[in-house]
C-alpha positions as a printed Julia matrix, in Angstrom:
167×3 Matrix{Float64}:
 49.3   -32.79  12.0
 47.58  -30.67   9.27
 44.38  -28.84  10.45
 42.47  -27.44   7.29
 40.71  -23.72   7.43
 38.18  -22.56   5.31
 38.48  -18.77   5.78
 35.29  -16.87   5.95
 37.25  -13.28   6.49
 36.46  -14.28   9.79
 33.64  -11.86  11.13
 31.76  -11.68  14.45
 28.94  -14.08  13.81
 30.04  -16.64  11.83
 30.92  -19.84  12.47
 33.3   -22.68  11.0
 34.9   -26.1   11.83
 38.42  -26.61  11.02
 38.87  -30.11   9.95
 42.07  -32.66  10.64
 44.37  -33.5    7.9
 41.71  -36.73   7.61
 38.57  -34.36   6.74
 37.33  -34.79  10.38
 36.23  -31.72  12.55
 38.72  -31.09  14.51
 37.75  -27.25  15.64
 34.75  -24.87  15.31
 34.93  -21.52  15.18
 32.42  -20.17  16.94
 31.63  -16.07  16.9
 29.79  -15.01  19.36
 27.55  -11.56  18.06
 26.74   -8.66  19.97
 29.29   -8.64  22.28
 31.01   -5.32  23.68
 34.61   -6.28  22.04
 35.33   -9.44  19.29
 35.31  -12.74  20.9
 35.62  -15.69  19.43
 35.91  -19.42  20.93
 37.84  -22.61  19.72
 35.72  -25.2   20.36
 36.29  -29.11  20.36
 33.75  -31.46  17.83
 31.6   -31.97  21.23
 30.81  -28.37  21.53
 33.25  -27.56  25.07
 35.54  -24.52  24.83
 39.21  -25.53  23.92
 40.46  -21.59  24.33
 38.37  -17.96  23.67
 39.79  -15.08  21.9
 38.97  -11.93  22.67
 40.31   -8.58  21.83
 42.07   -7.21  24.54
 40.17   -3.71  25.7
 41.83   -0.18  26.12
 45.12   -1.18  25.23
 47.57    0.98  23.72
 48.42   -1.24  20.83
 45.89   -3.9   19.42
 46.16   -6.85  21.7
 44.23  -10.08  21.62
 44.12  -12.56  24.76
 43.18  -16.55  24.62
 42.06  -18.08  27.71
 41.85  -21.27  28.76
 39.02  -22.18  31.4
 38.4   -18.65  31.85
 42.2   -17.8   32.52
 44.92  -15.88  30.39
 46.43  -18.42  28.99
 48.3   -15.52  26.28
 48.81  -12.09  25.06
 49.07  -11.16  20.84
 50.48   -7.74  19.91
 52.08   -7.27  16.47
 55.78   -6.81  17.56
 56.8    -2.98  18.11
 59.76   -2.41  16.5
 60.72   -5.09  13.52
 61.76   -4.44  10.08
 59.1    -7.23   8.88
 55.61   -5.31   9.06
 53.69   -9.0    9.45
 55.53   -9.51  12.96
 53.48  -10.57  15.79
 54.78  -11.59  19.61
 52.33  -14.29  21.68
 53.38  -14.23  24.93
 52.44  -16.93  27.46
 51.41  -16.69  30.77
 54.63  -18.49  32.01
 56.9   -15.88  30.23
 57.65  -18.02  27.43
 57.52  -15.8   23.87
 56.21  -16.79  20.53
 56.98  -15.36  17.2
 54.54  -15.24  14.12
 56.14  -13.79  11.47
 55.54  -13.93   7.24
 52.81  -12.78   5.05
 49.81  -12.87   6.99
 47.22  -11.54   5.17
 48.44  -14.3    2.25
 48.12  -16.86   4.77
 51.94  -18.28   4.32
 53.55  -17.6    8.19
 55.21  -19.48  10.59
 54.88  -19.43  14.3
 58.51  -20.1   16.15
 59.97  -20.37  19.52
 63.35  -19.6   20.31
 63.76  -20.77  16.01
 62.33  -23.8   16.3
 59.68  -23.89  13.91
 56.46  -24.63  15.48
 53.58  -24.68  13.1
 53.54  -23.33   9.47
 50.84  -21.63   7.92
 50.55  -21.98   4.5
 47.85  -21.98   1.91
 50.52  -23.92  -1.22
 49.24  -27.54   0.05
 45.36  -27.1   -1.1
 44.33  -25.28  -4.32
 41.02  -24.98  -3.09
 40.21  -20.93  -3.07
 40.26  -19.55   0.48
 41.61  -22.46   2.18
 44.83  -22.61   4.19
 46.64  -25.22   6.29
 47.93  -24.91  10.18
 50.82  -27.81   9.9
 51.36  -27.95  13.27
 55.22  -29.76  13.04
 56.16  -31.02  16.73
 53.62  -33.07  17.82
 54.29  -32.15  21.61
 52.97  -28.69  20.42
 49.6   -27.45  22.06
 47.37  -27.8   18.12
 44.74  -25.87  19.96
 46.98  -22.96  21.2
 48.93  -22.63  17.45
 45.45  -22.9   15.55
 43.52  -20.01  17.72
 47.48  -18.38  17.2
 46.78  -18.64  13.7
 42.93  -17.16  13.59
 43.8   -14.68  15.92
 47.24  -13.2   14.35
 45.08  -13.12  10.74
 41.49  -11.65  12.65
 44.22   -8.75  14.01
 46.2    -8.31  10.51
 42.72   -7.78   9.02
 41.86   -5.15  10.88
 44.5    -3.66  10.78
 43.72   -3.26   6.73
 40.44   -2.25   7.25
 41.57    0.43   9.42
 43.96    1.54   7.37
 41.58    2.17   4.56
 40.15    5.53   3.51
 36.61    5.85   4.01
């Protein structure tokens, strides 16, 4: 299943659905303002929390969690040591690890697990500027979990840039 983004570079504030491969809403993107650290929740087309990002507070590298029904449900950090700069770990609760890996910032990345492909990000289906697809491939895959994967992994590579820039 295809799920559609419109990116909005994504800041604190601003809201957007993410629509199904069949232009129906699927996801919004809610950012929620004035908050201590960025938060962000997935919600489902009746308005209930599917999972909430939030950046992870005084950690030693940039770390985002998602929660589900107010629990961890994973850890993001951009991998430590890899020869690909746009290299991010998710790692479950469970144990179980993620990898994101690609161009992130160019929205074309795919999210594996043990090299089984996962989901693909990509923005070379849809010609429309600023939009990008999460192809979520196995359809026993958690589409929630691998879109707010997605979001998150790009929210963190953009700050990263914006950091990174002189002043």
């Amino acid at each position: 299943m295809k799920y559609l983004v419109r990116d909005k570079m994504l800041a604190i504030g601003d809201d957007y659905w993410i629509e199904d491969e069949d232009g129906r809403h699927a996801f919004l993107v809610d950012g929620k303002a004035l908050r201590f650290r960025d938060t962000l929740e997935l919600k489902d087309p009746d308005g209930r929390i599917v999972i909430t990002l939030r950046e992870k507070l005084f950690a030693f590298r940039d770390a985002m969690t998602l929660e589900r029904d107010e629990r961890r449900l994973a850890v993001i950090r951009r991998k430590r040591f890899s020869l690909l700069r746009n290299h991010f770990r998710v790692t479950l609760v469970e144990g179980t690890e993620l990898d994101v890996s690609g161009r992130i910032l160019d929205r074309e990345f795919k999210v594996e697990y043990d090299g089984e492909l996962l989901a693909l990000v990509s923005r070379q289906w849809y010609r429309v500027r600023e939009t990008y697809a999460v192809d979520v491939v196995r359809e026993d895959a958690d589409a929630a979990l691998l879109v707010a994967v997605a979001v998150c992994v790009i929210r963190m590579a953009e700050k990263e840039r914006e950091d990174a820039l002189p002043e």
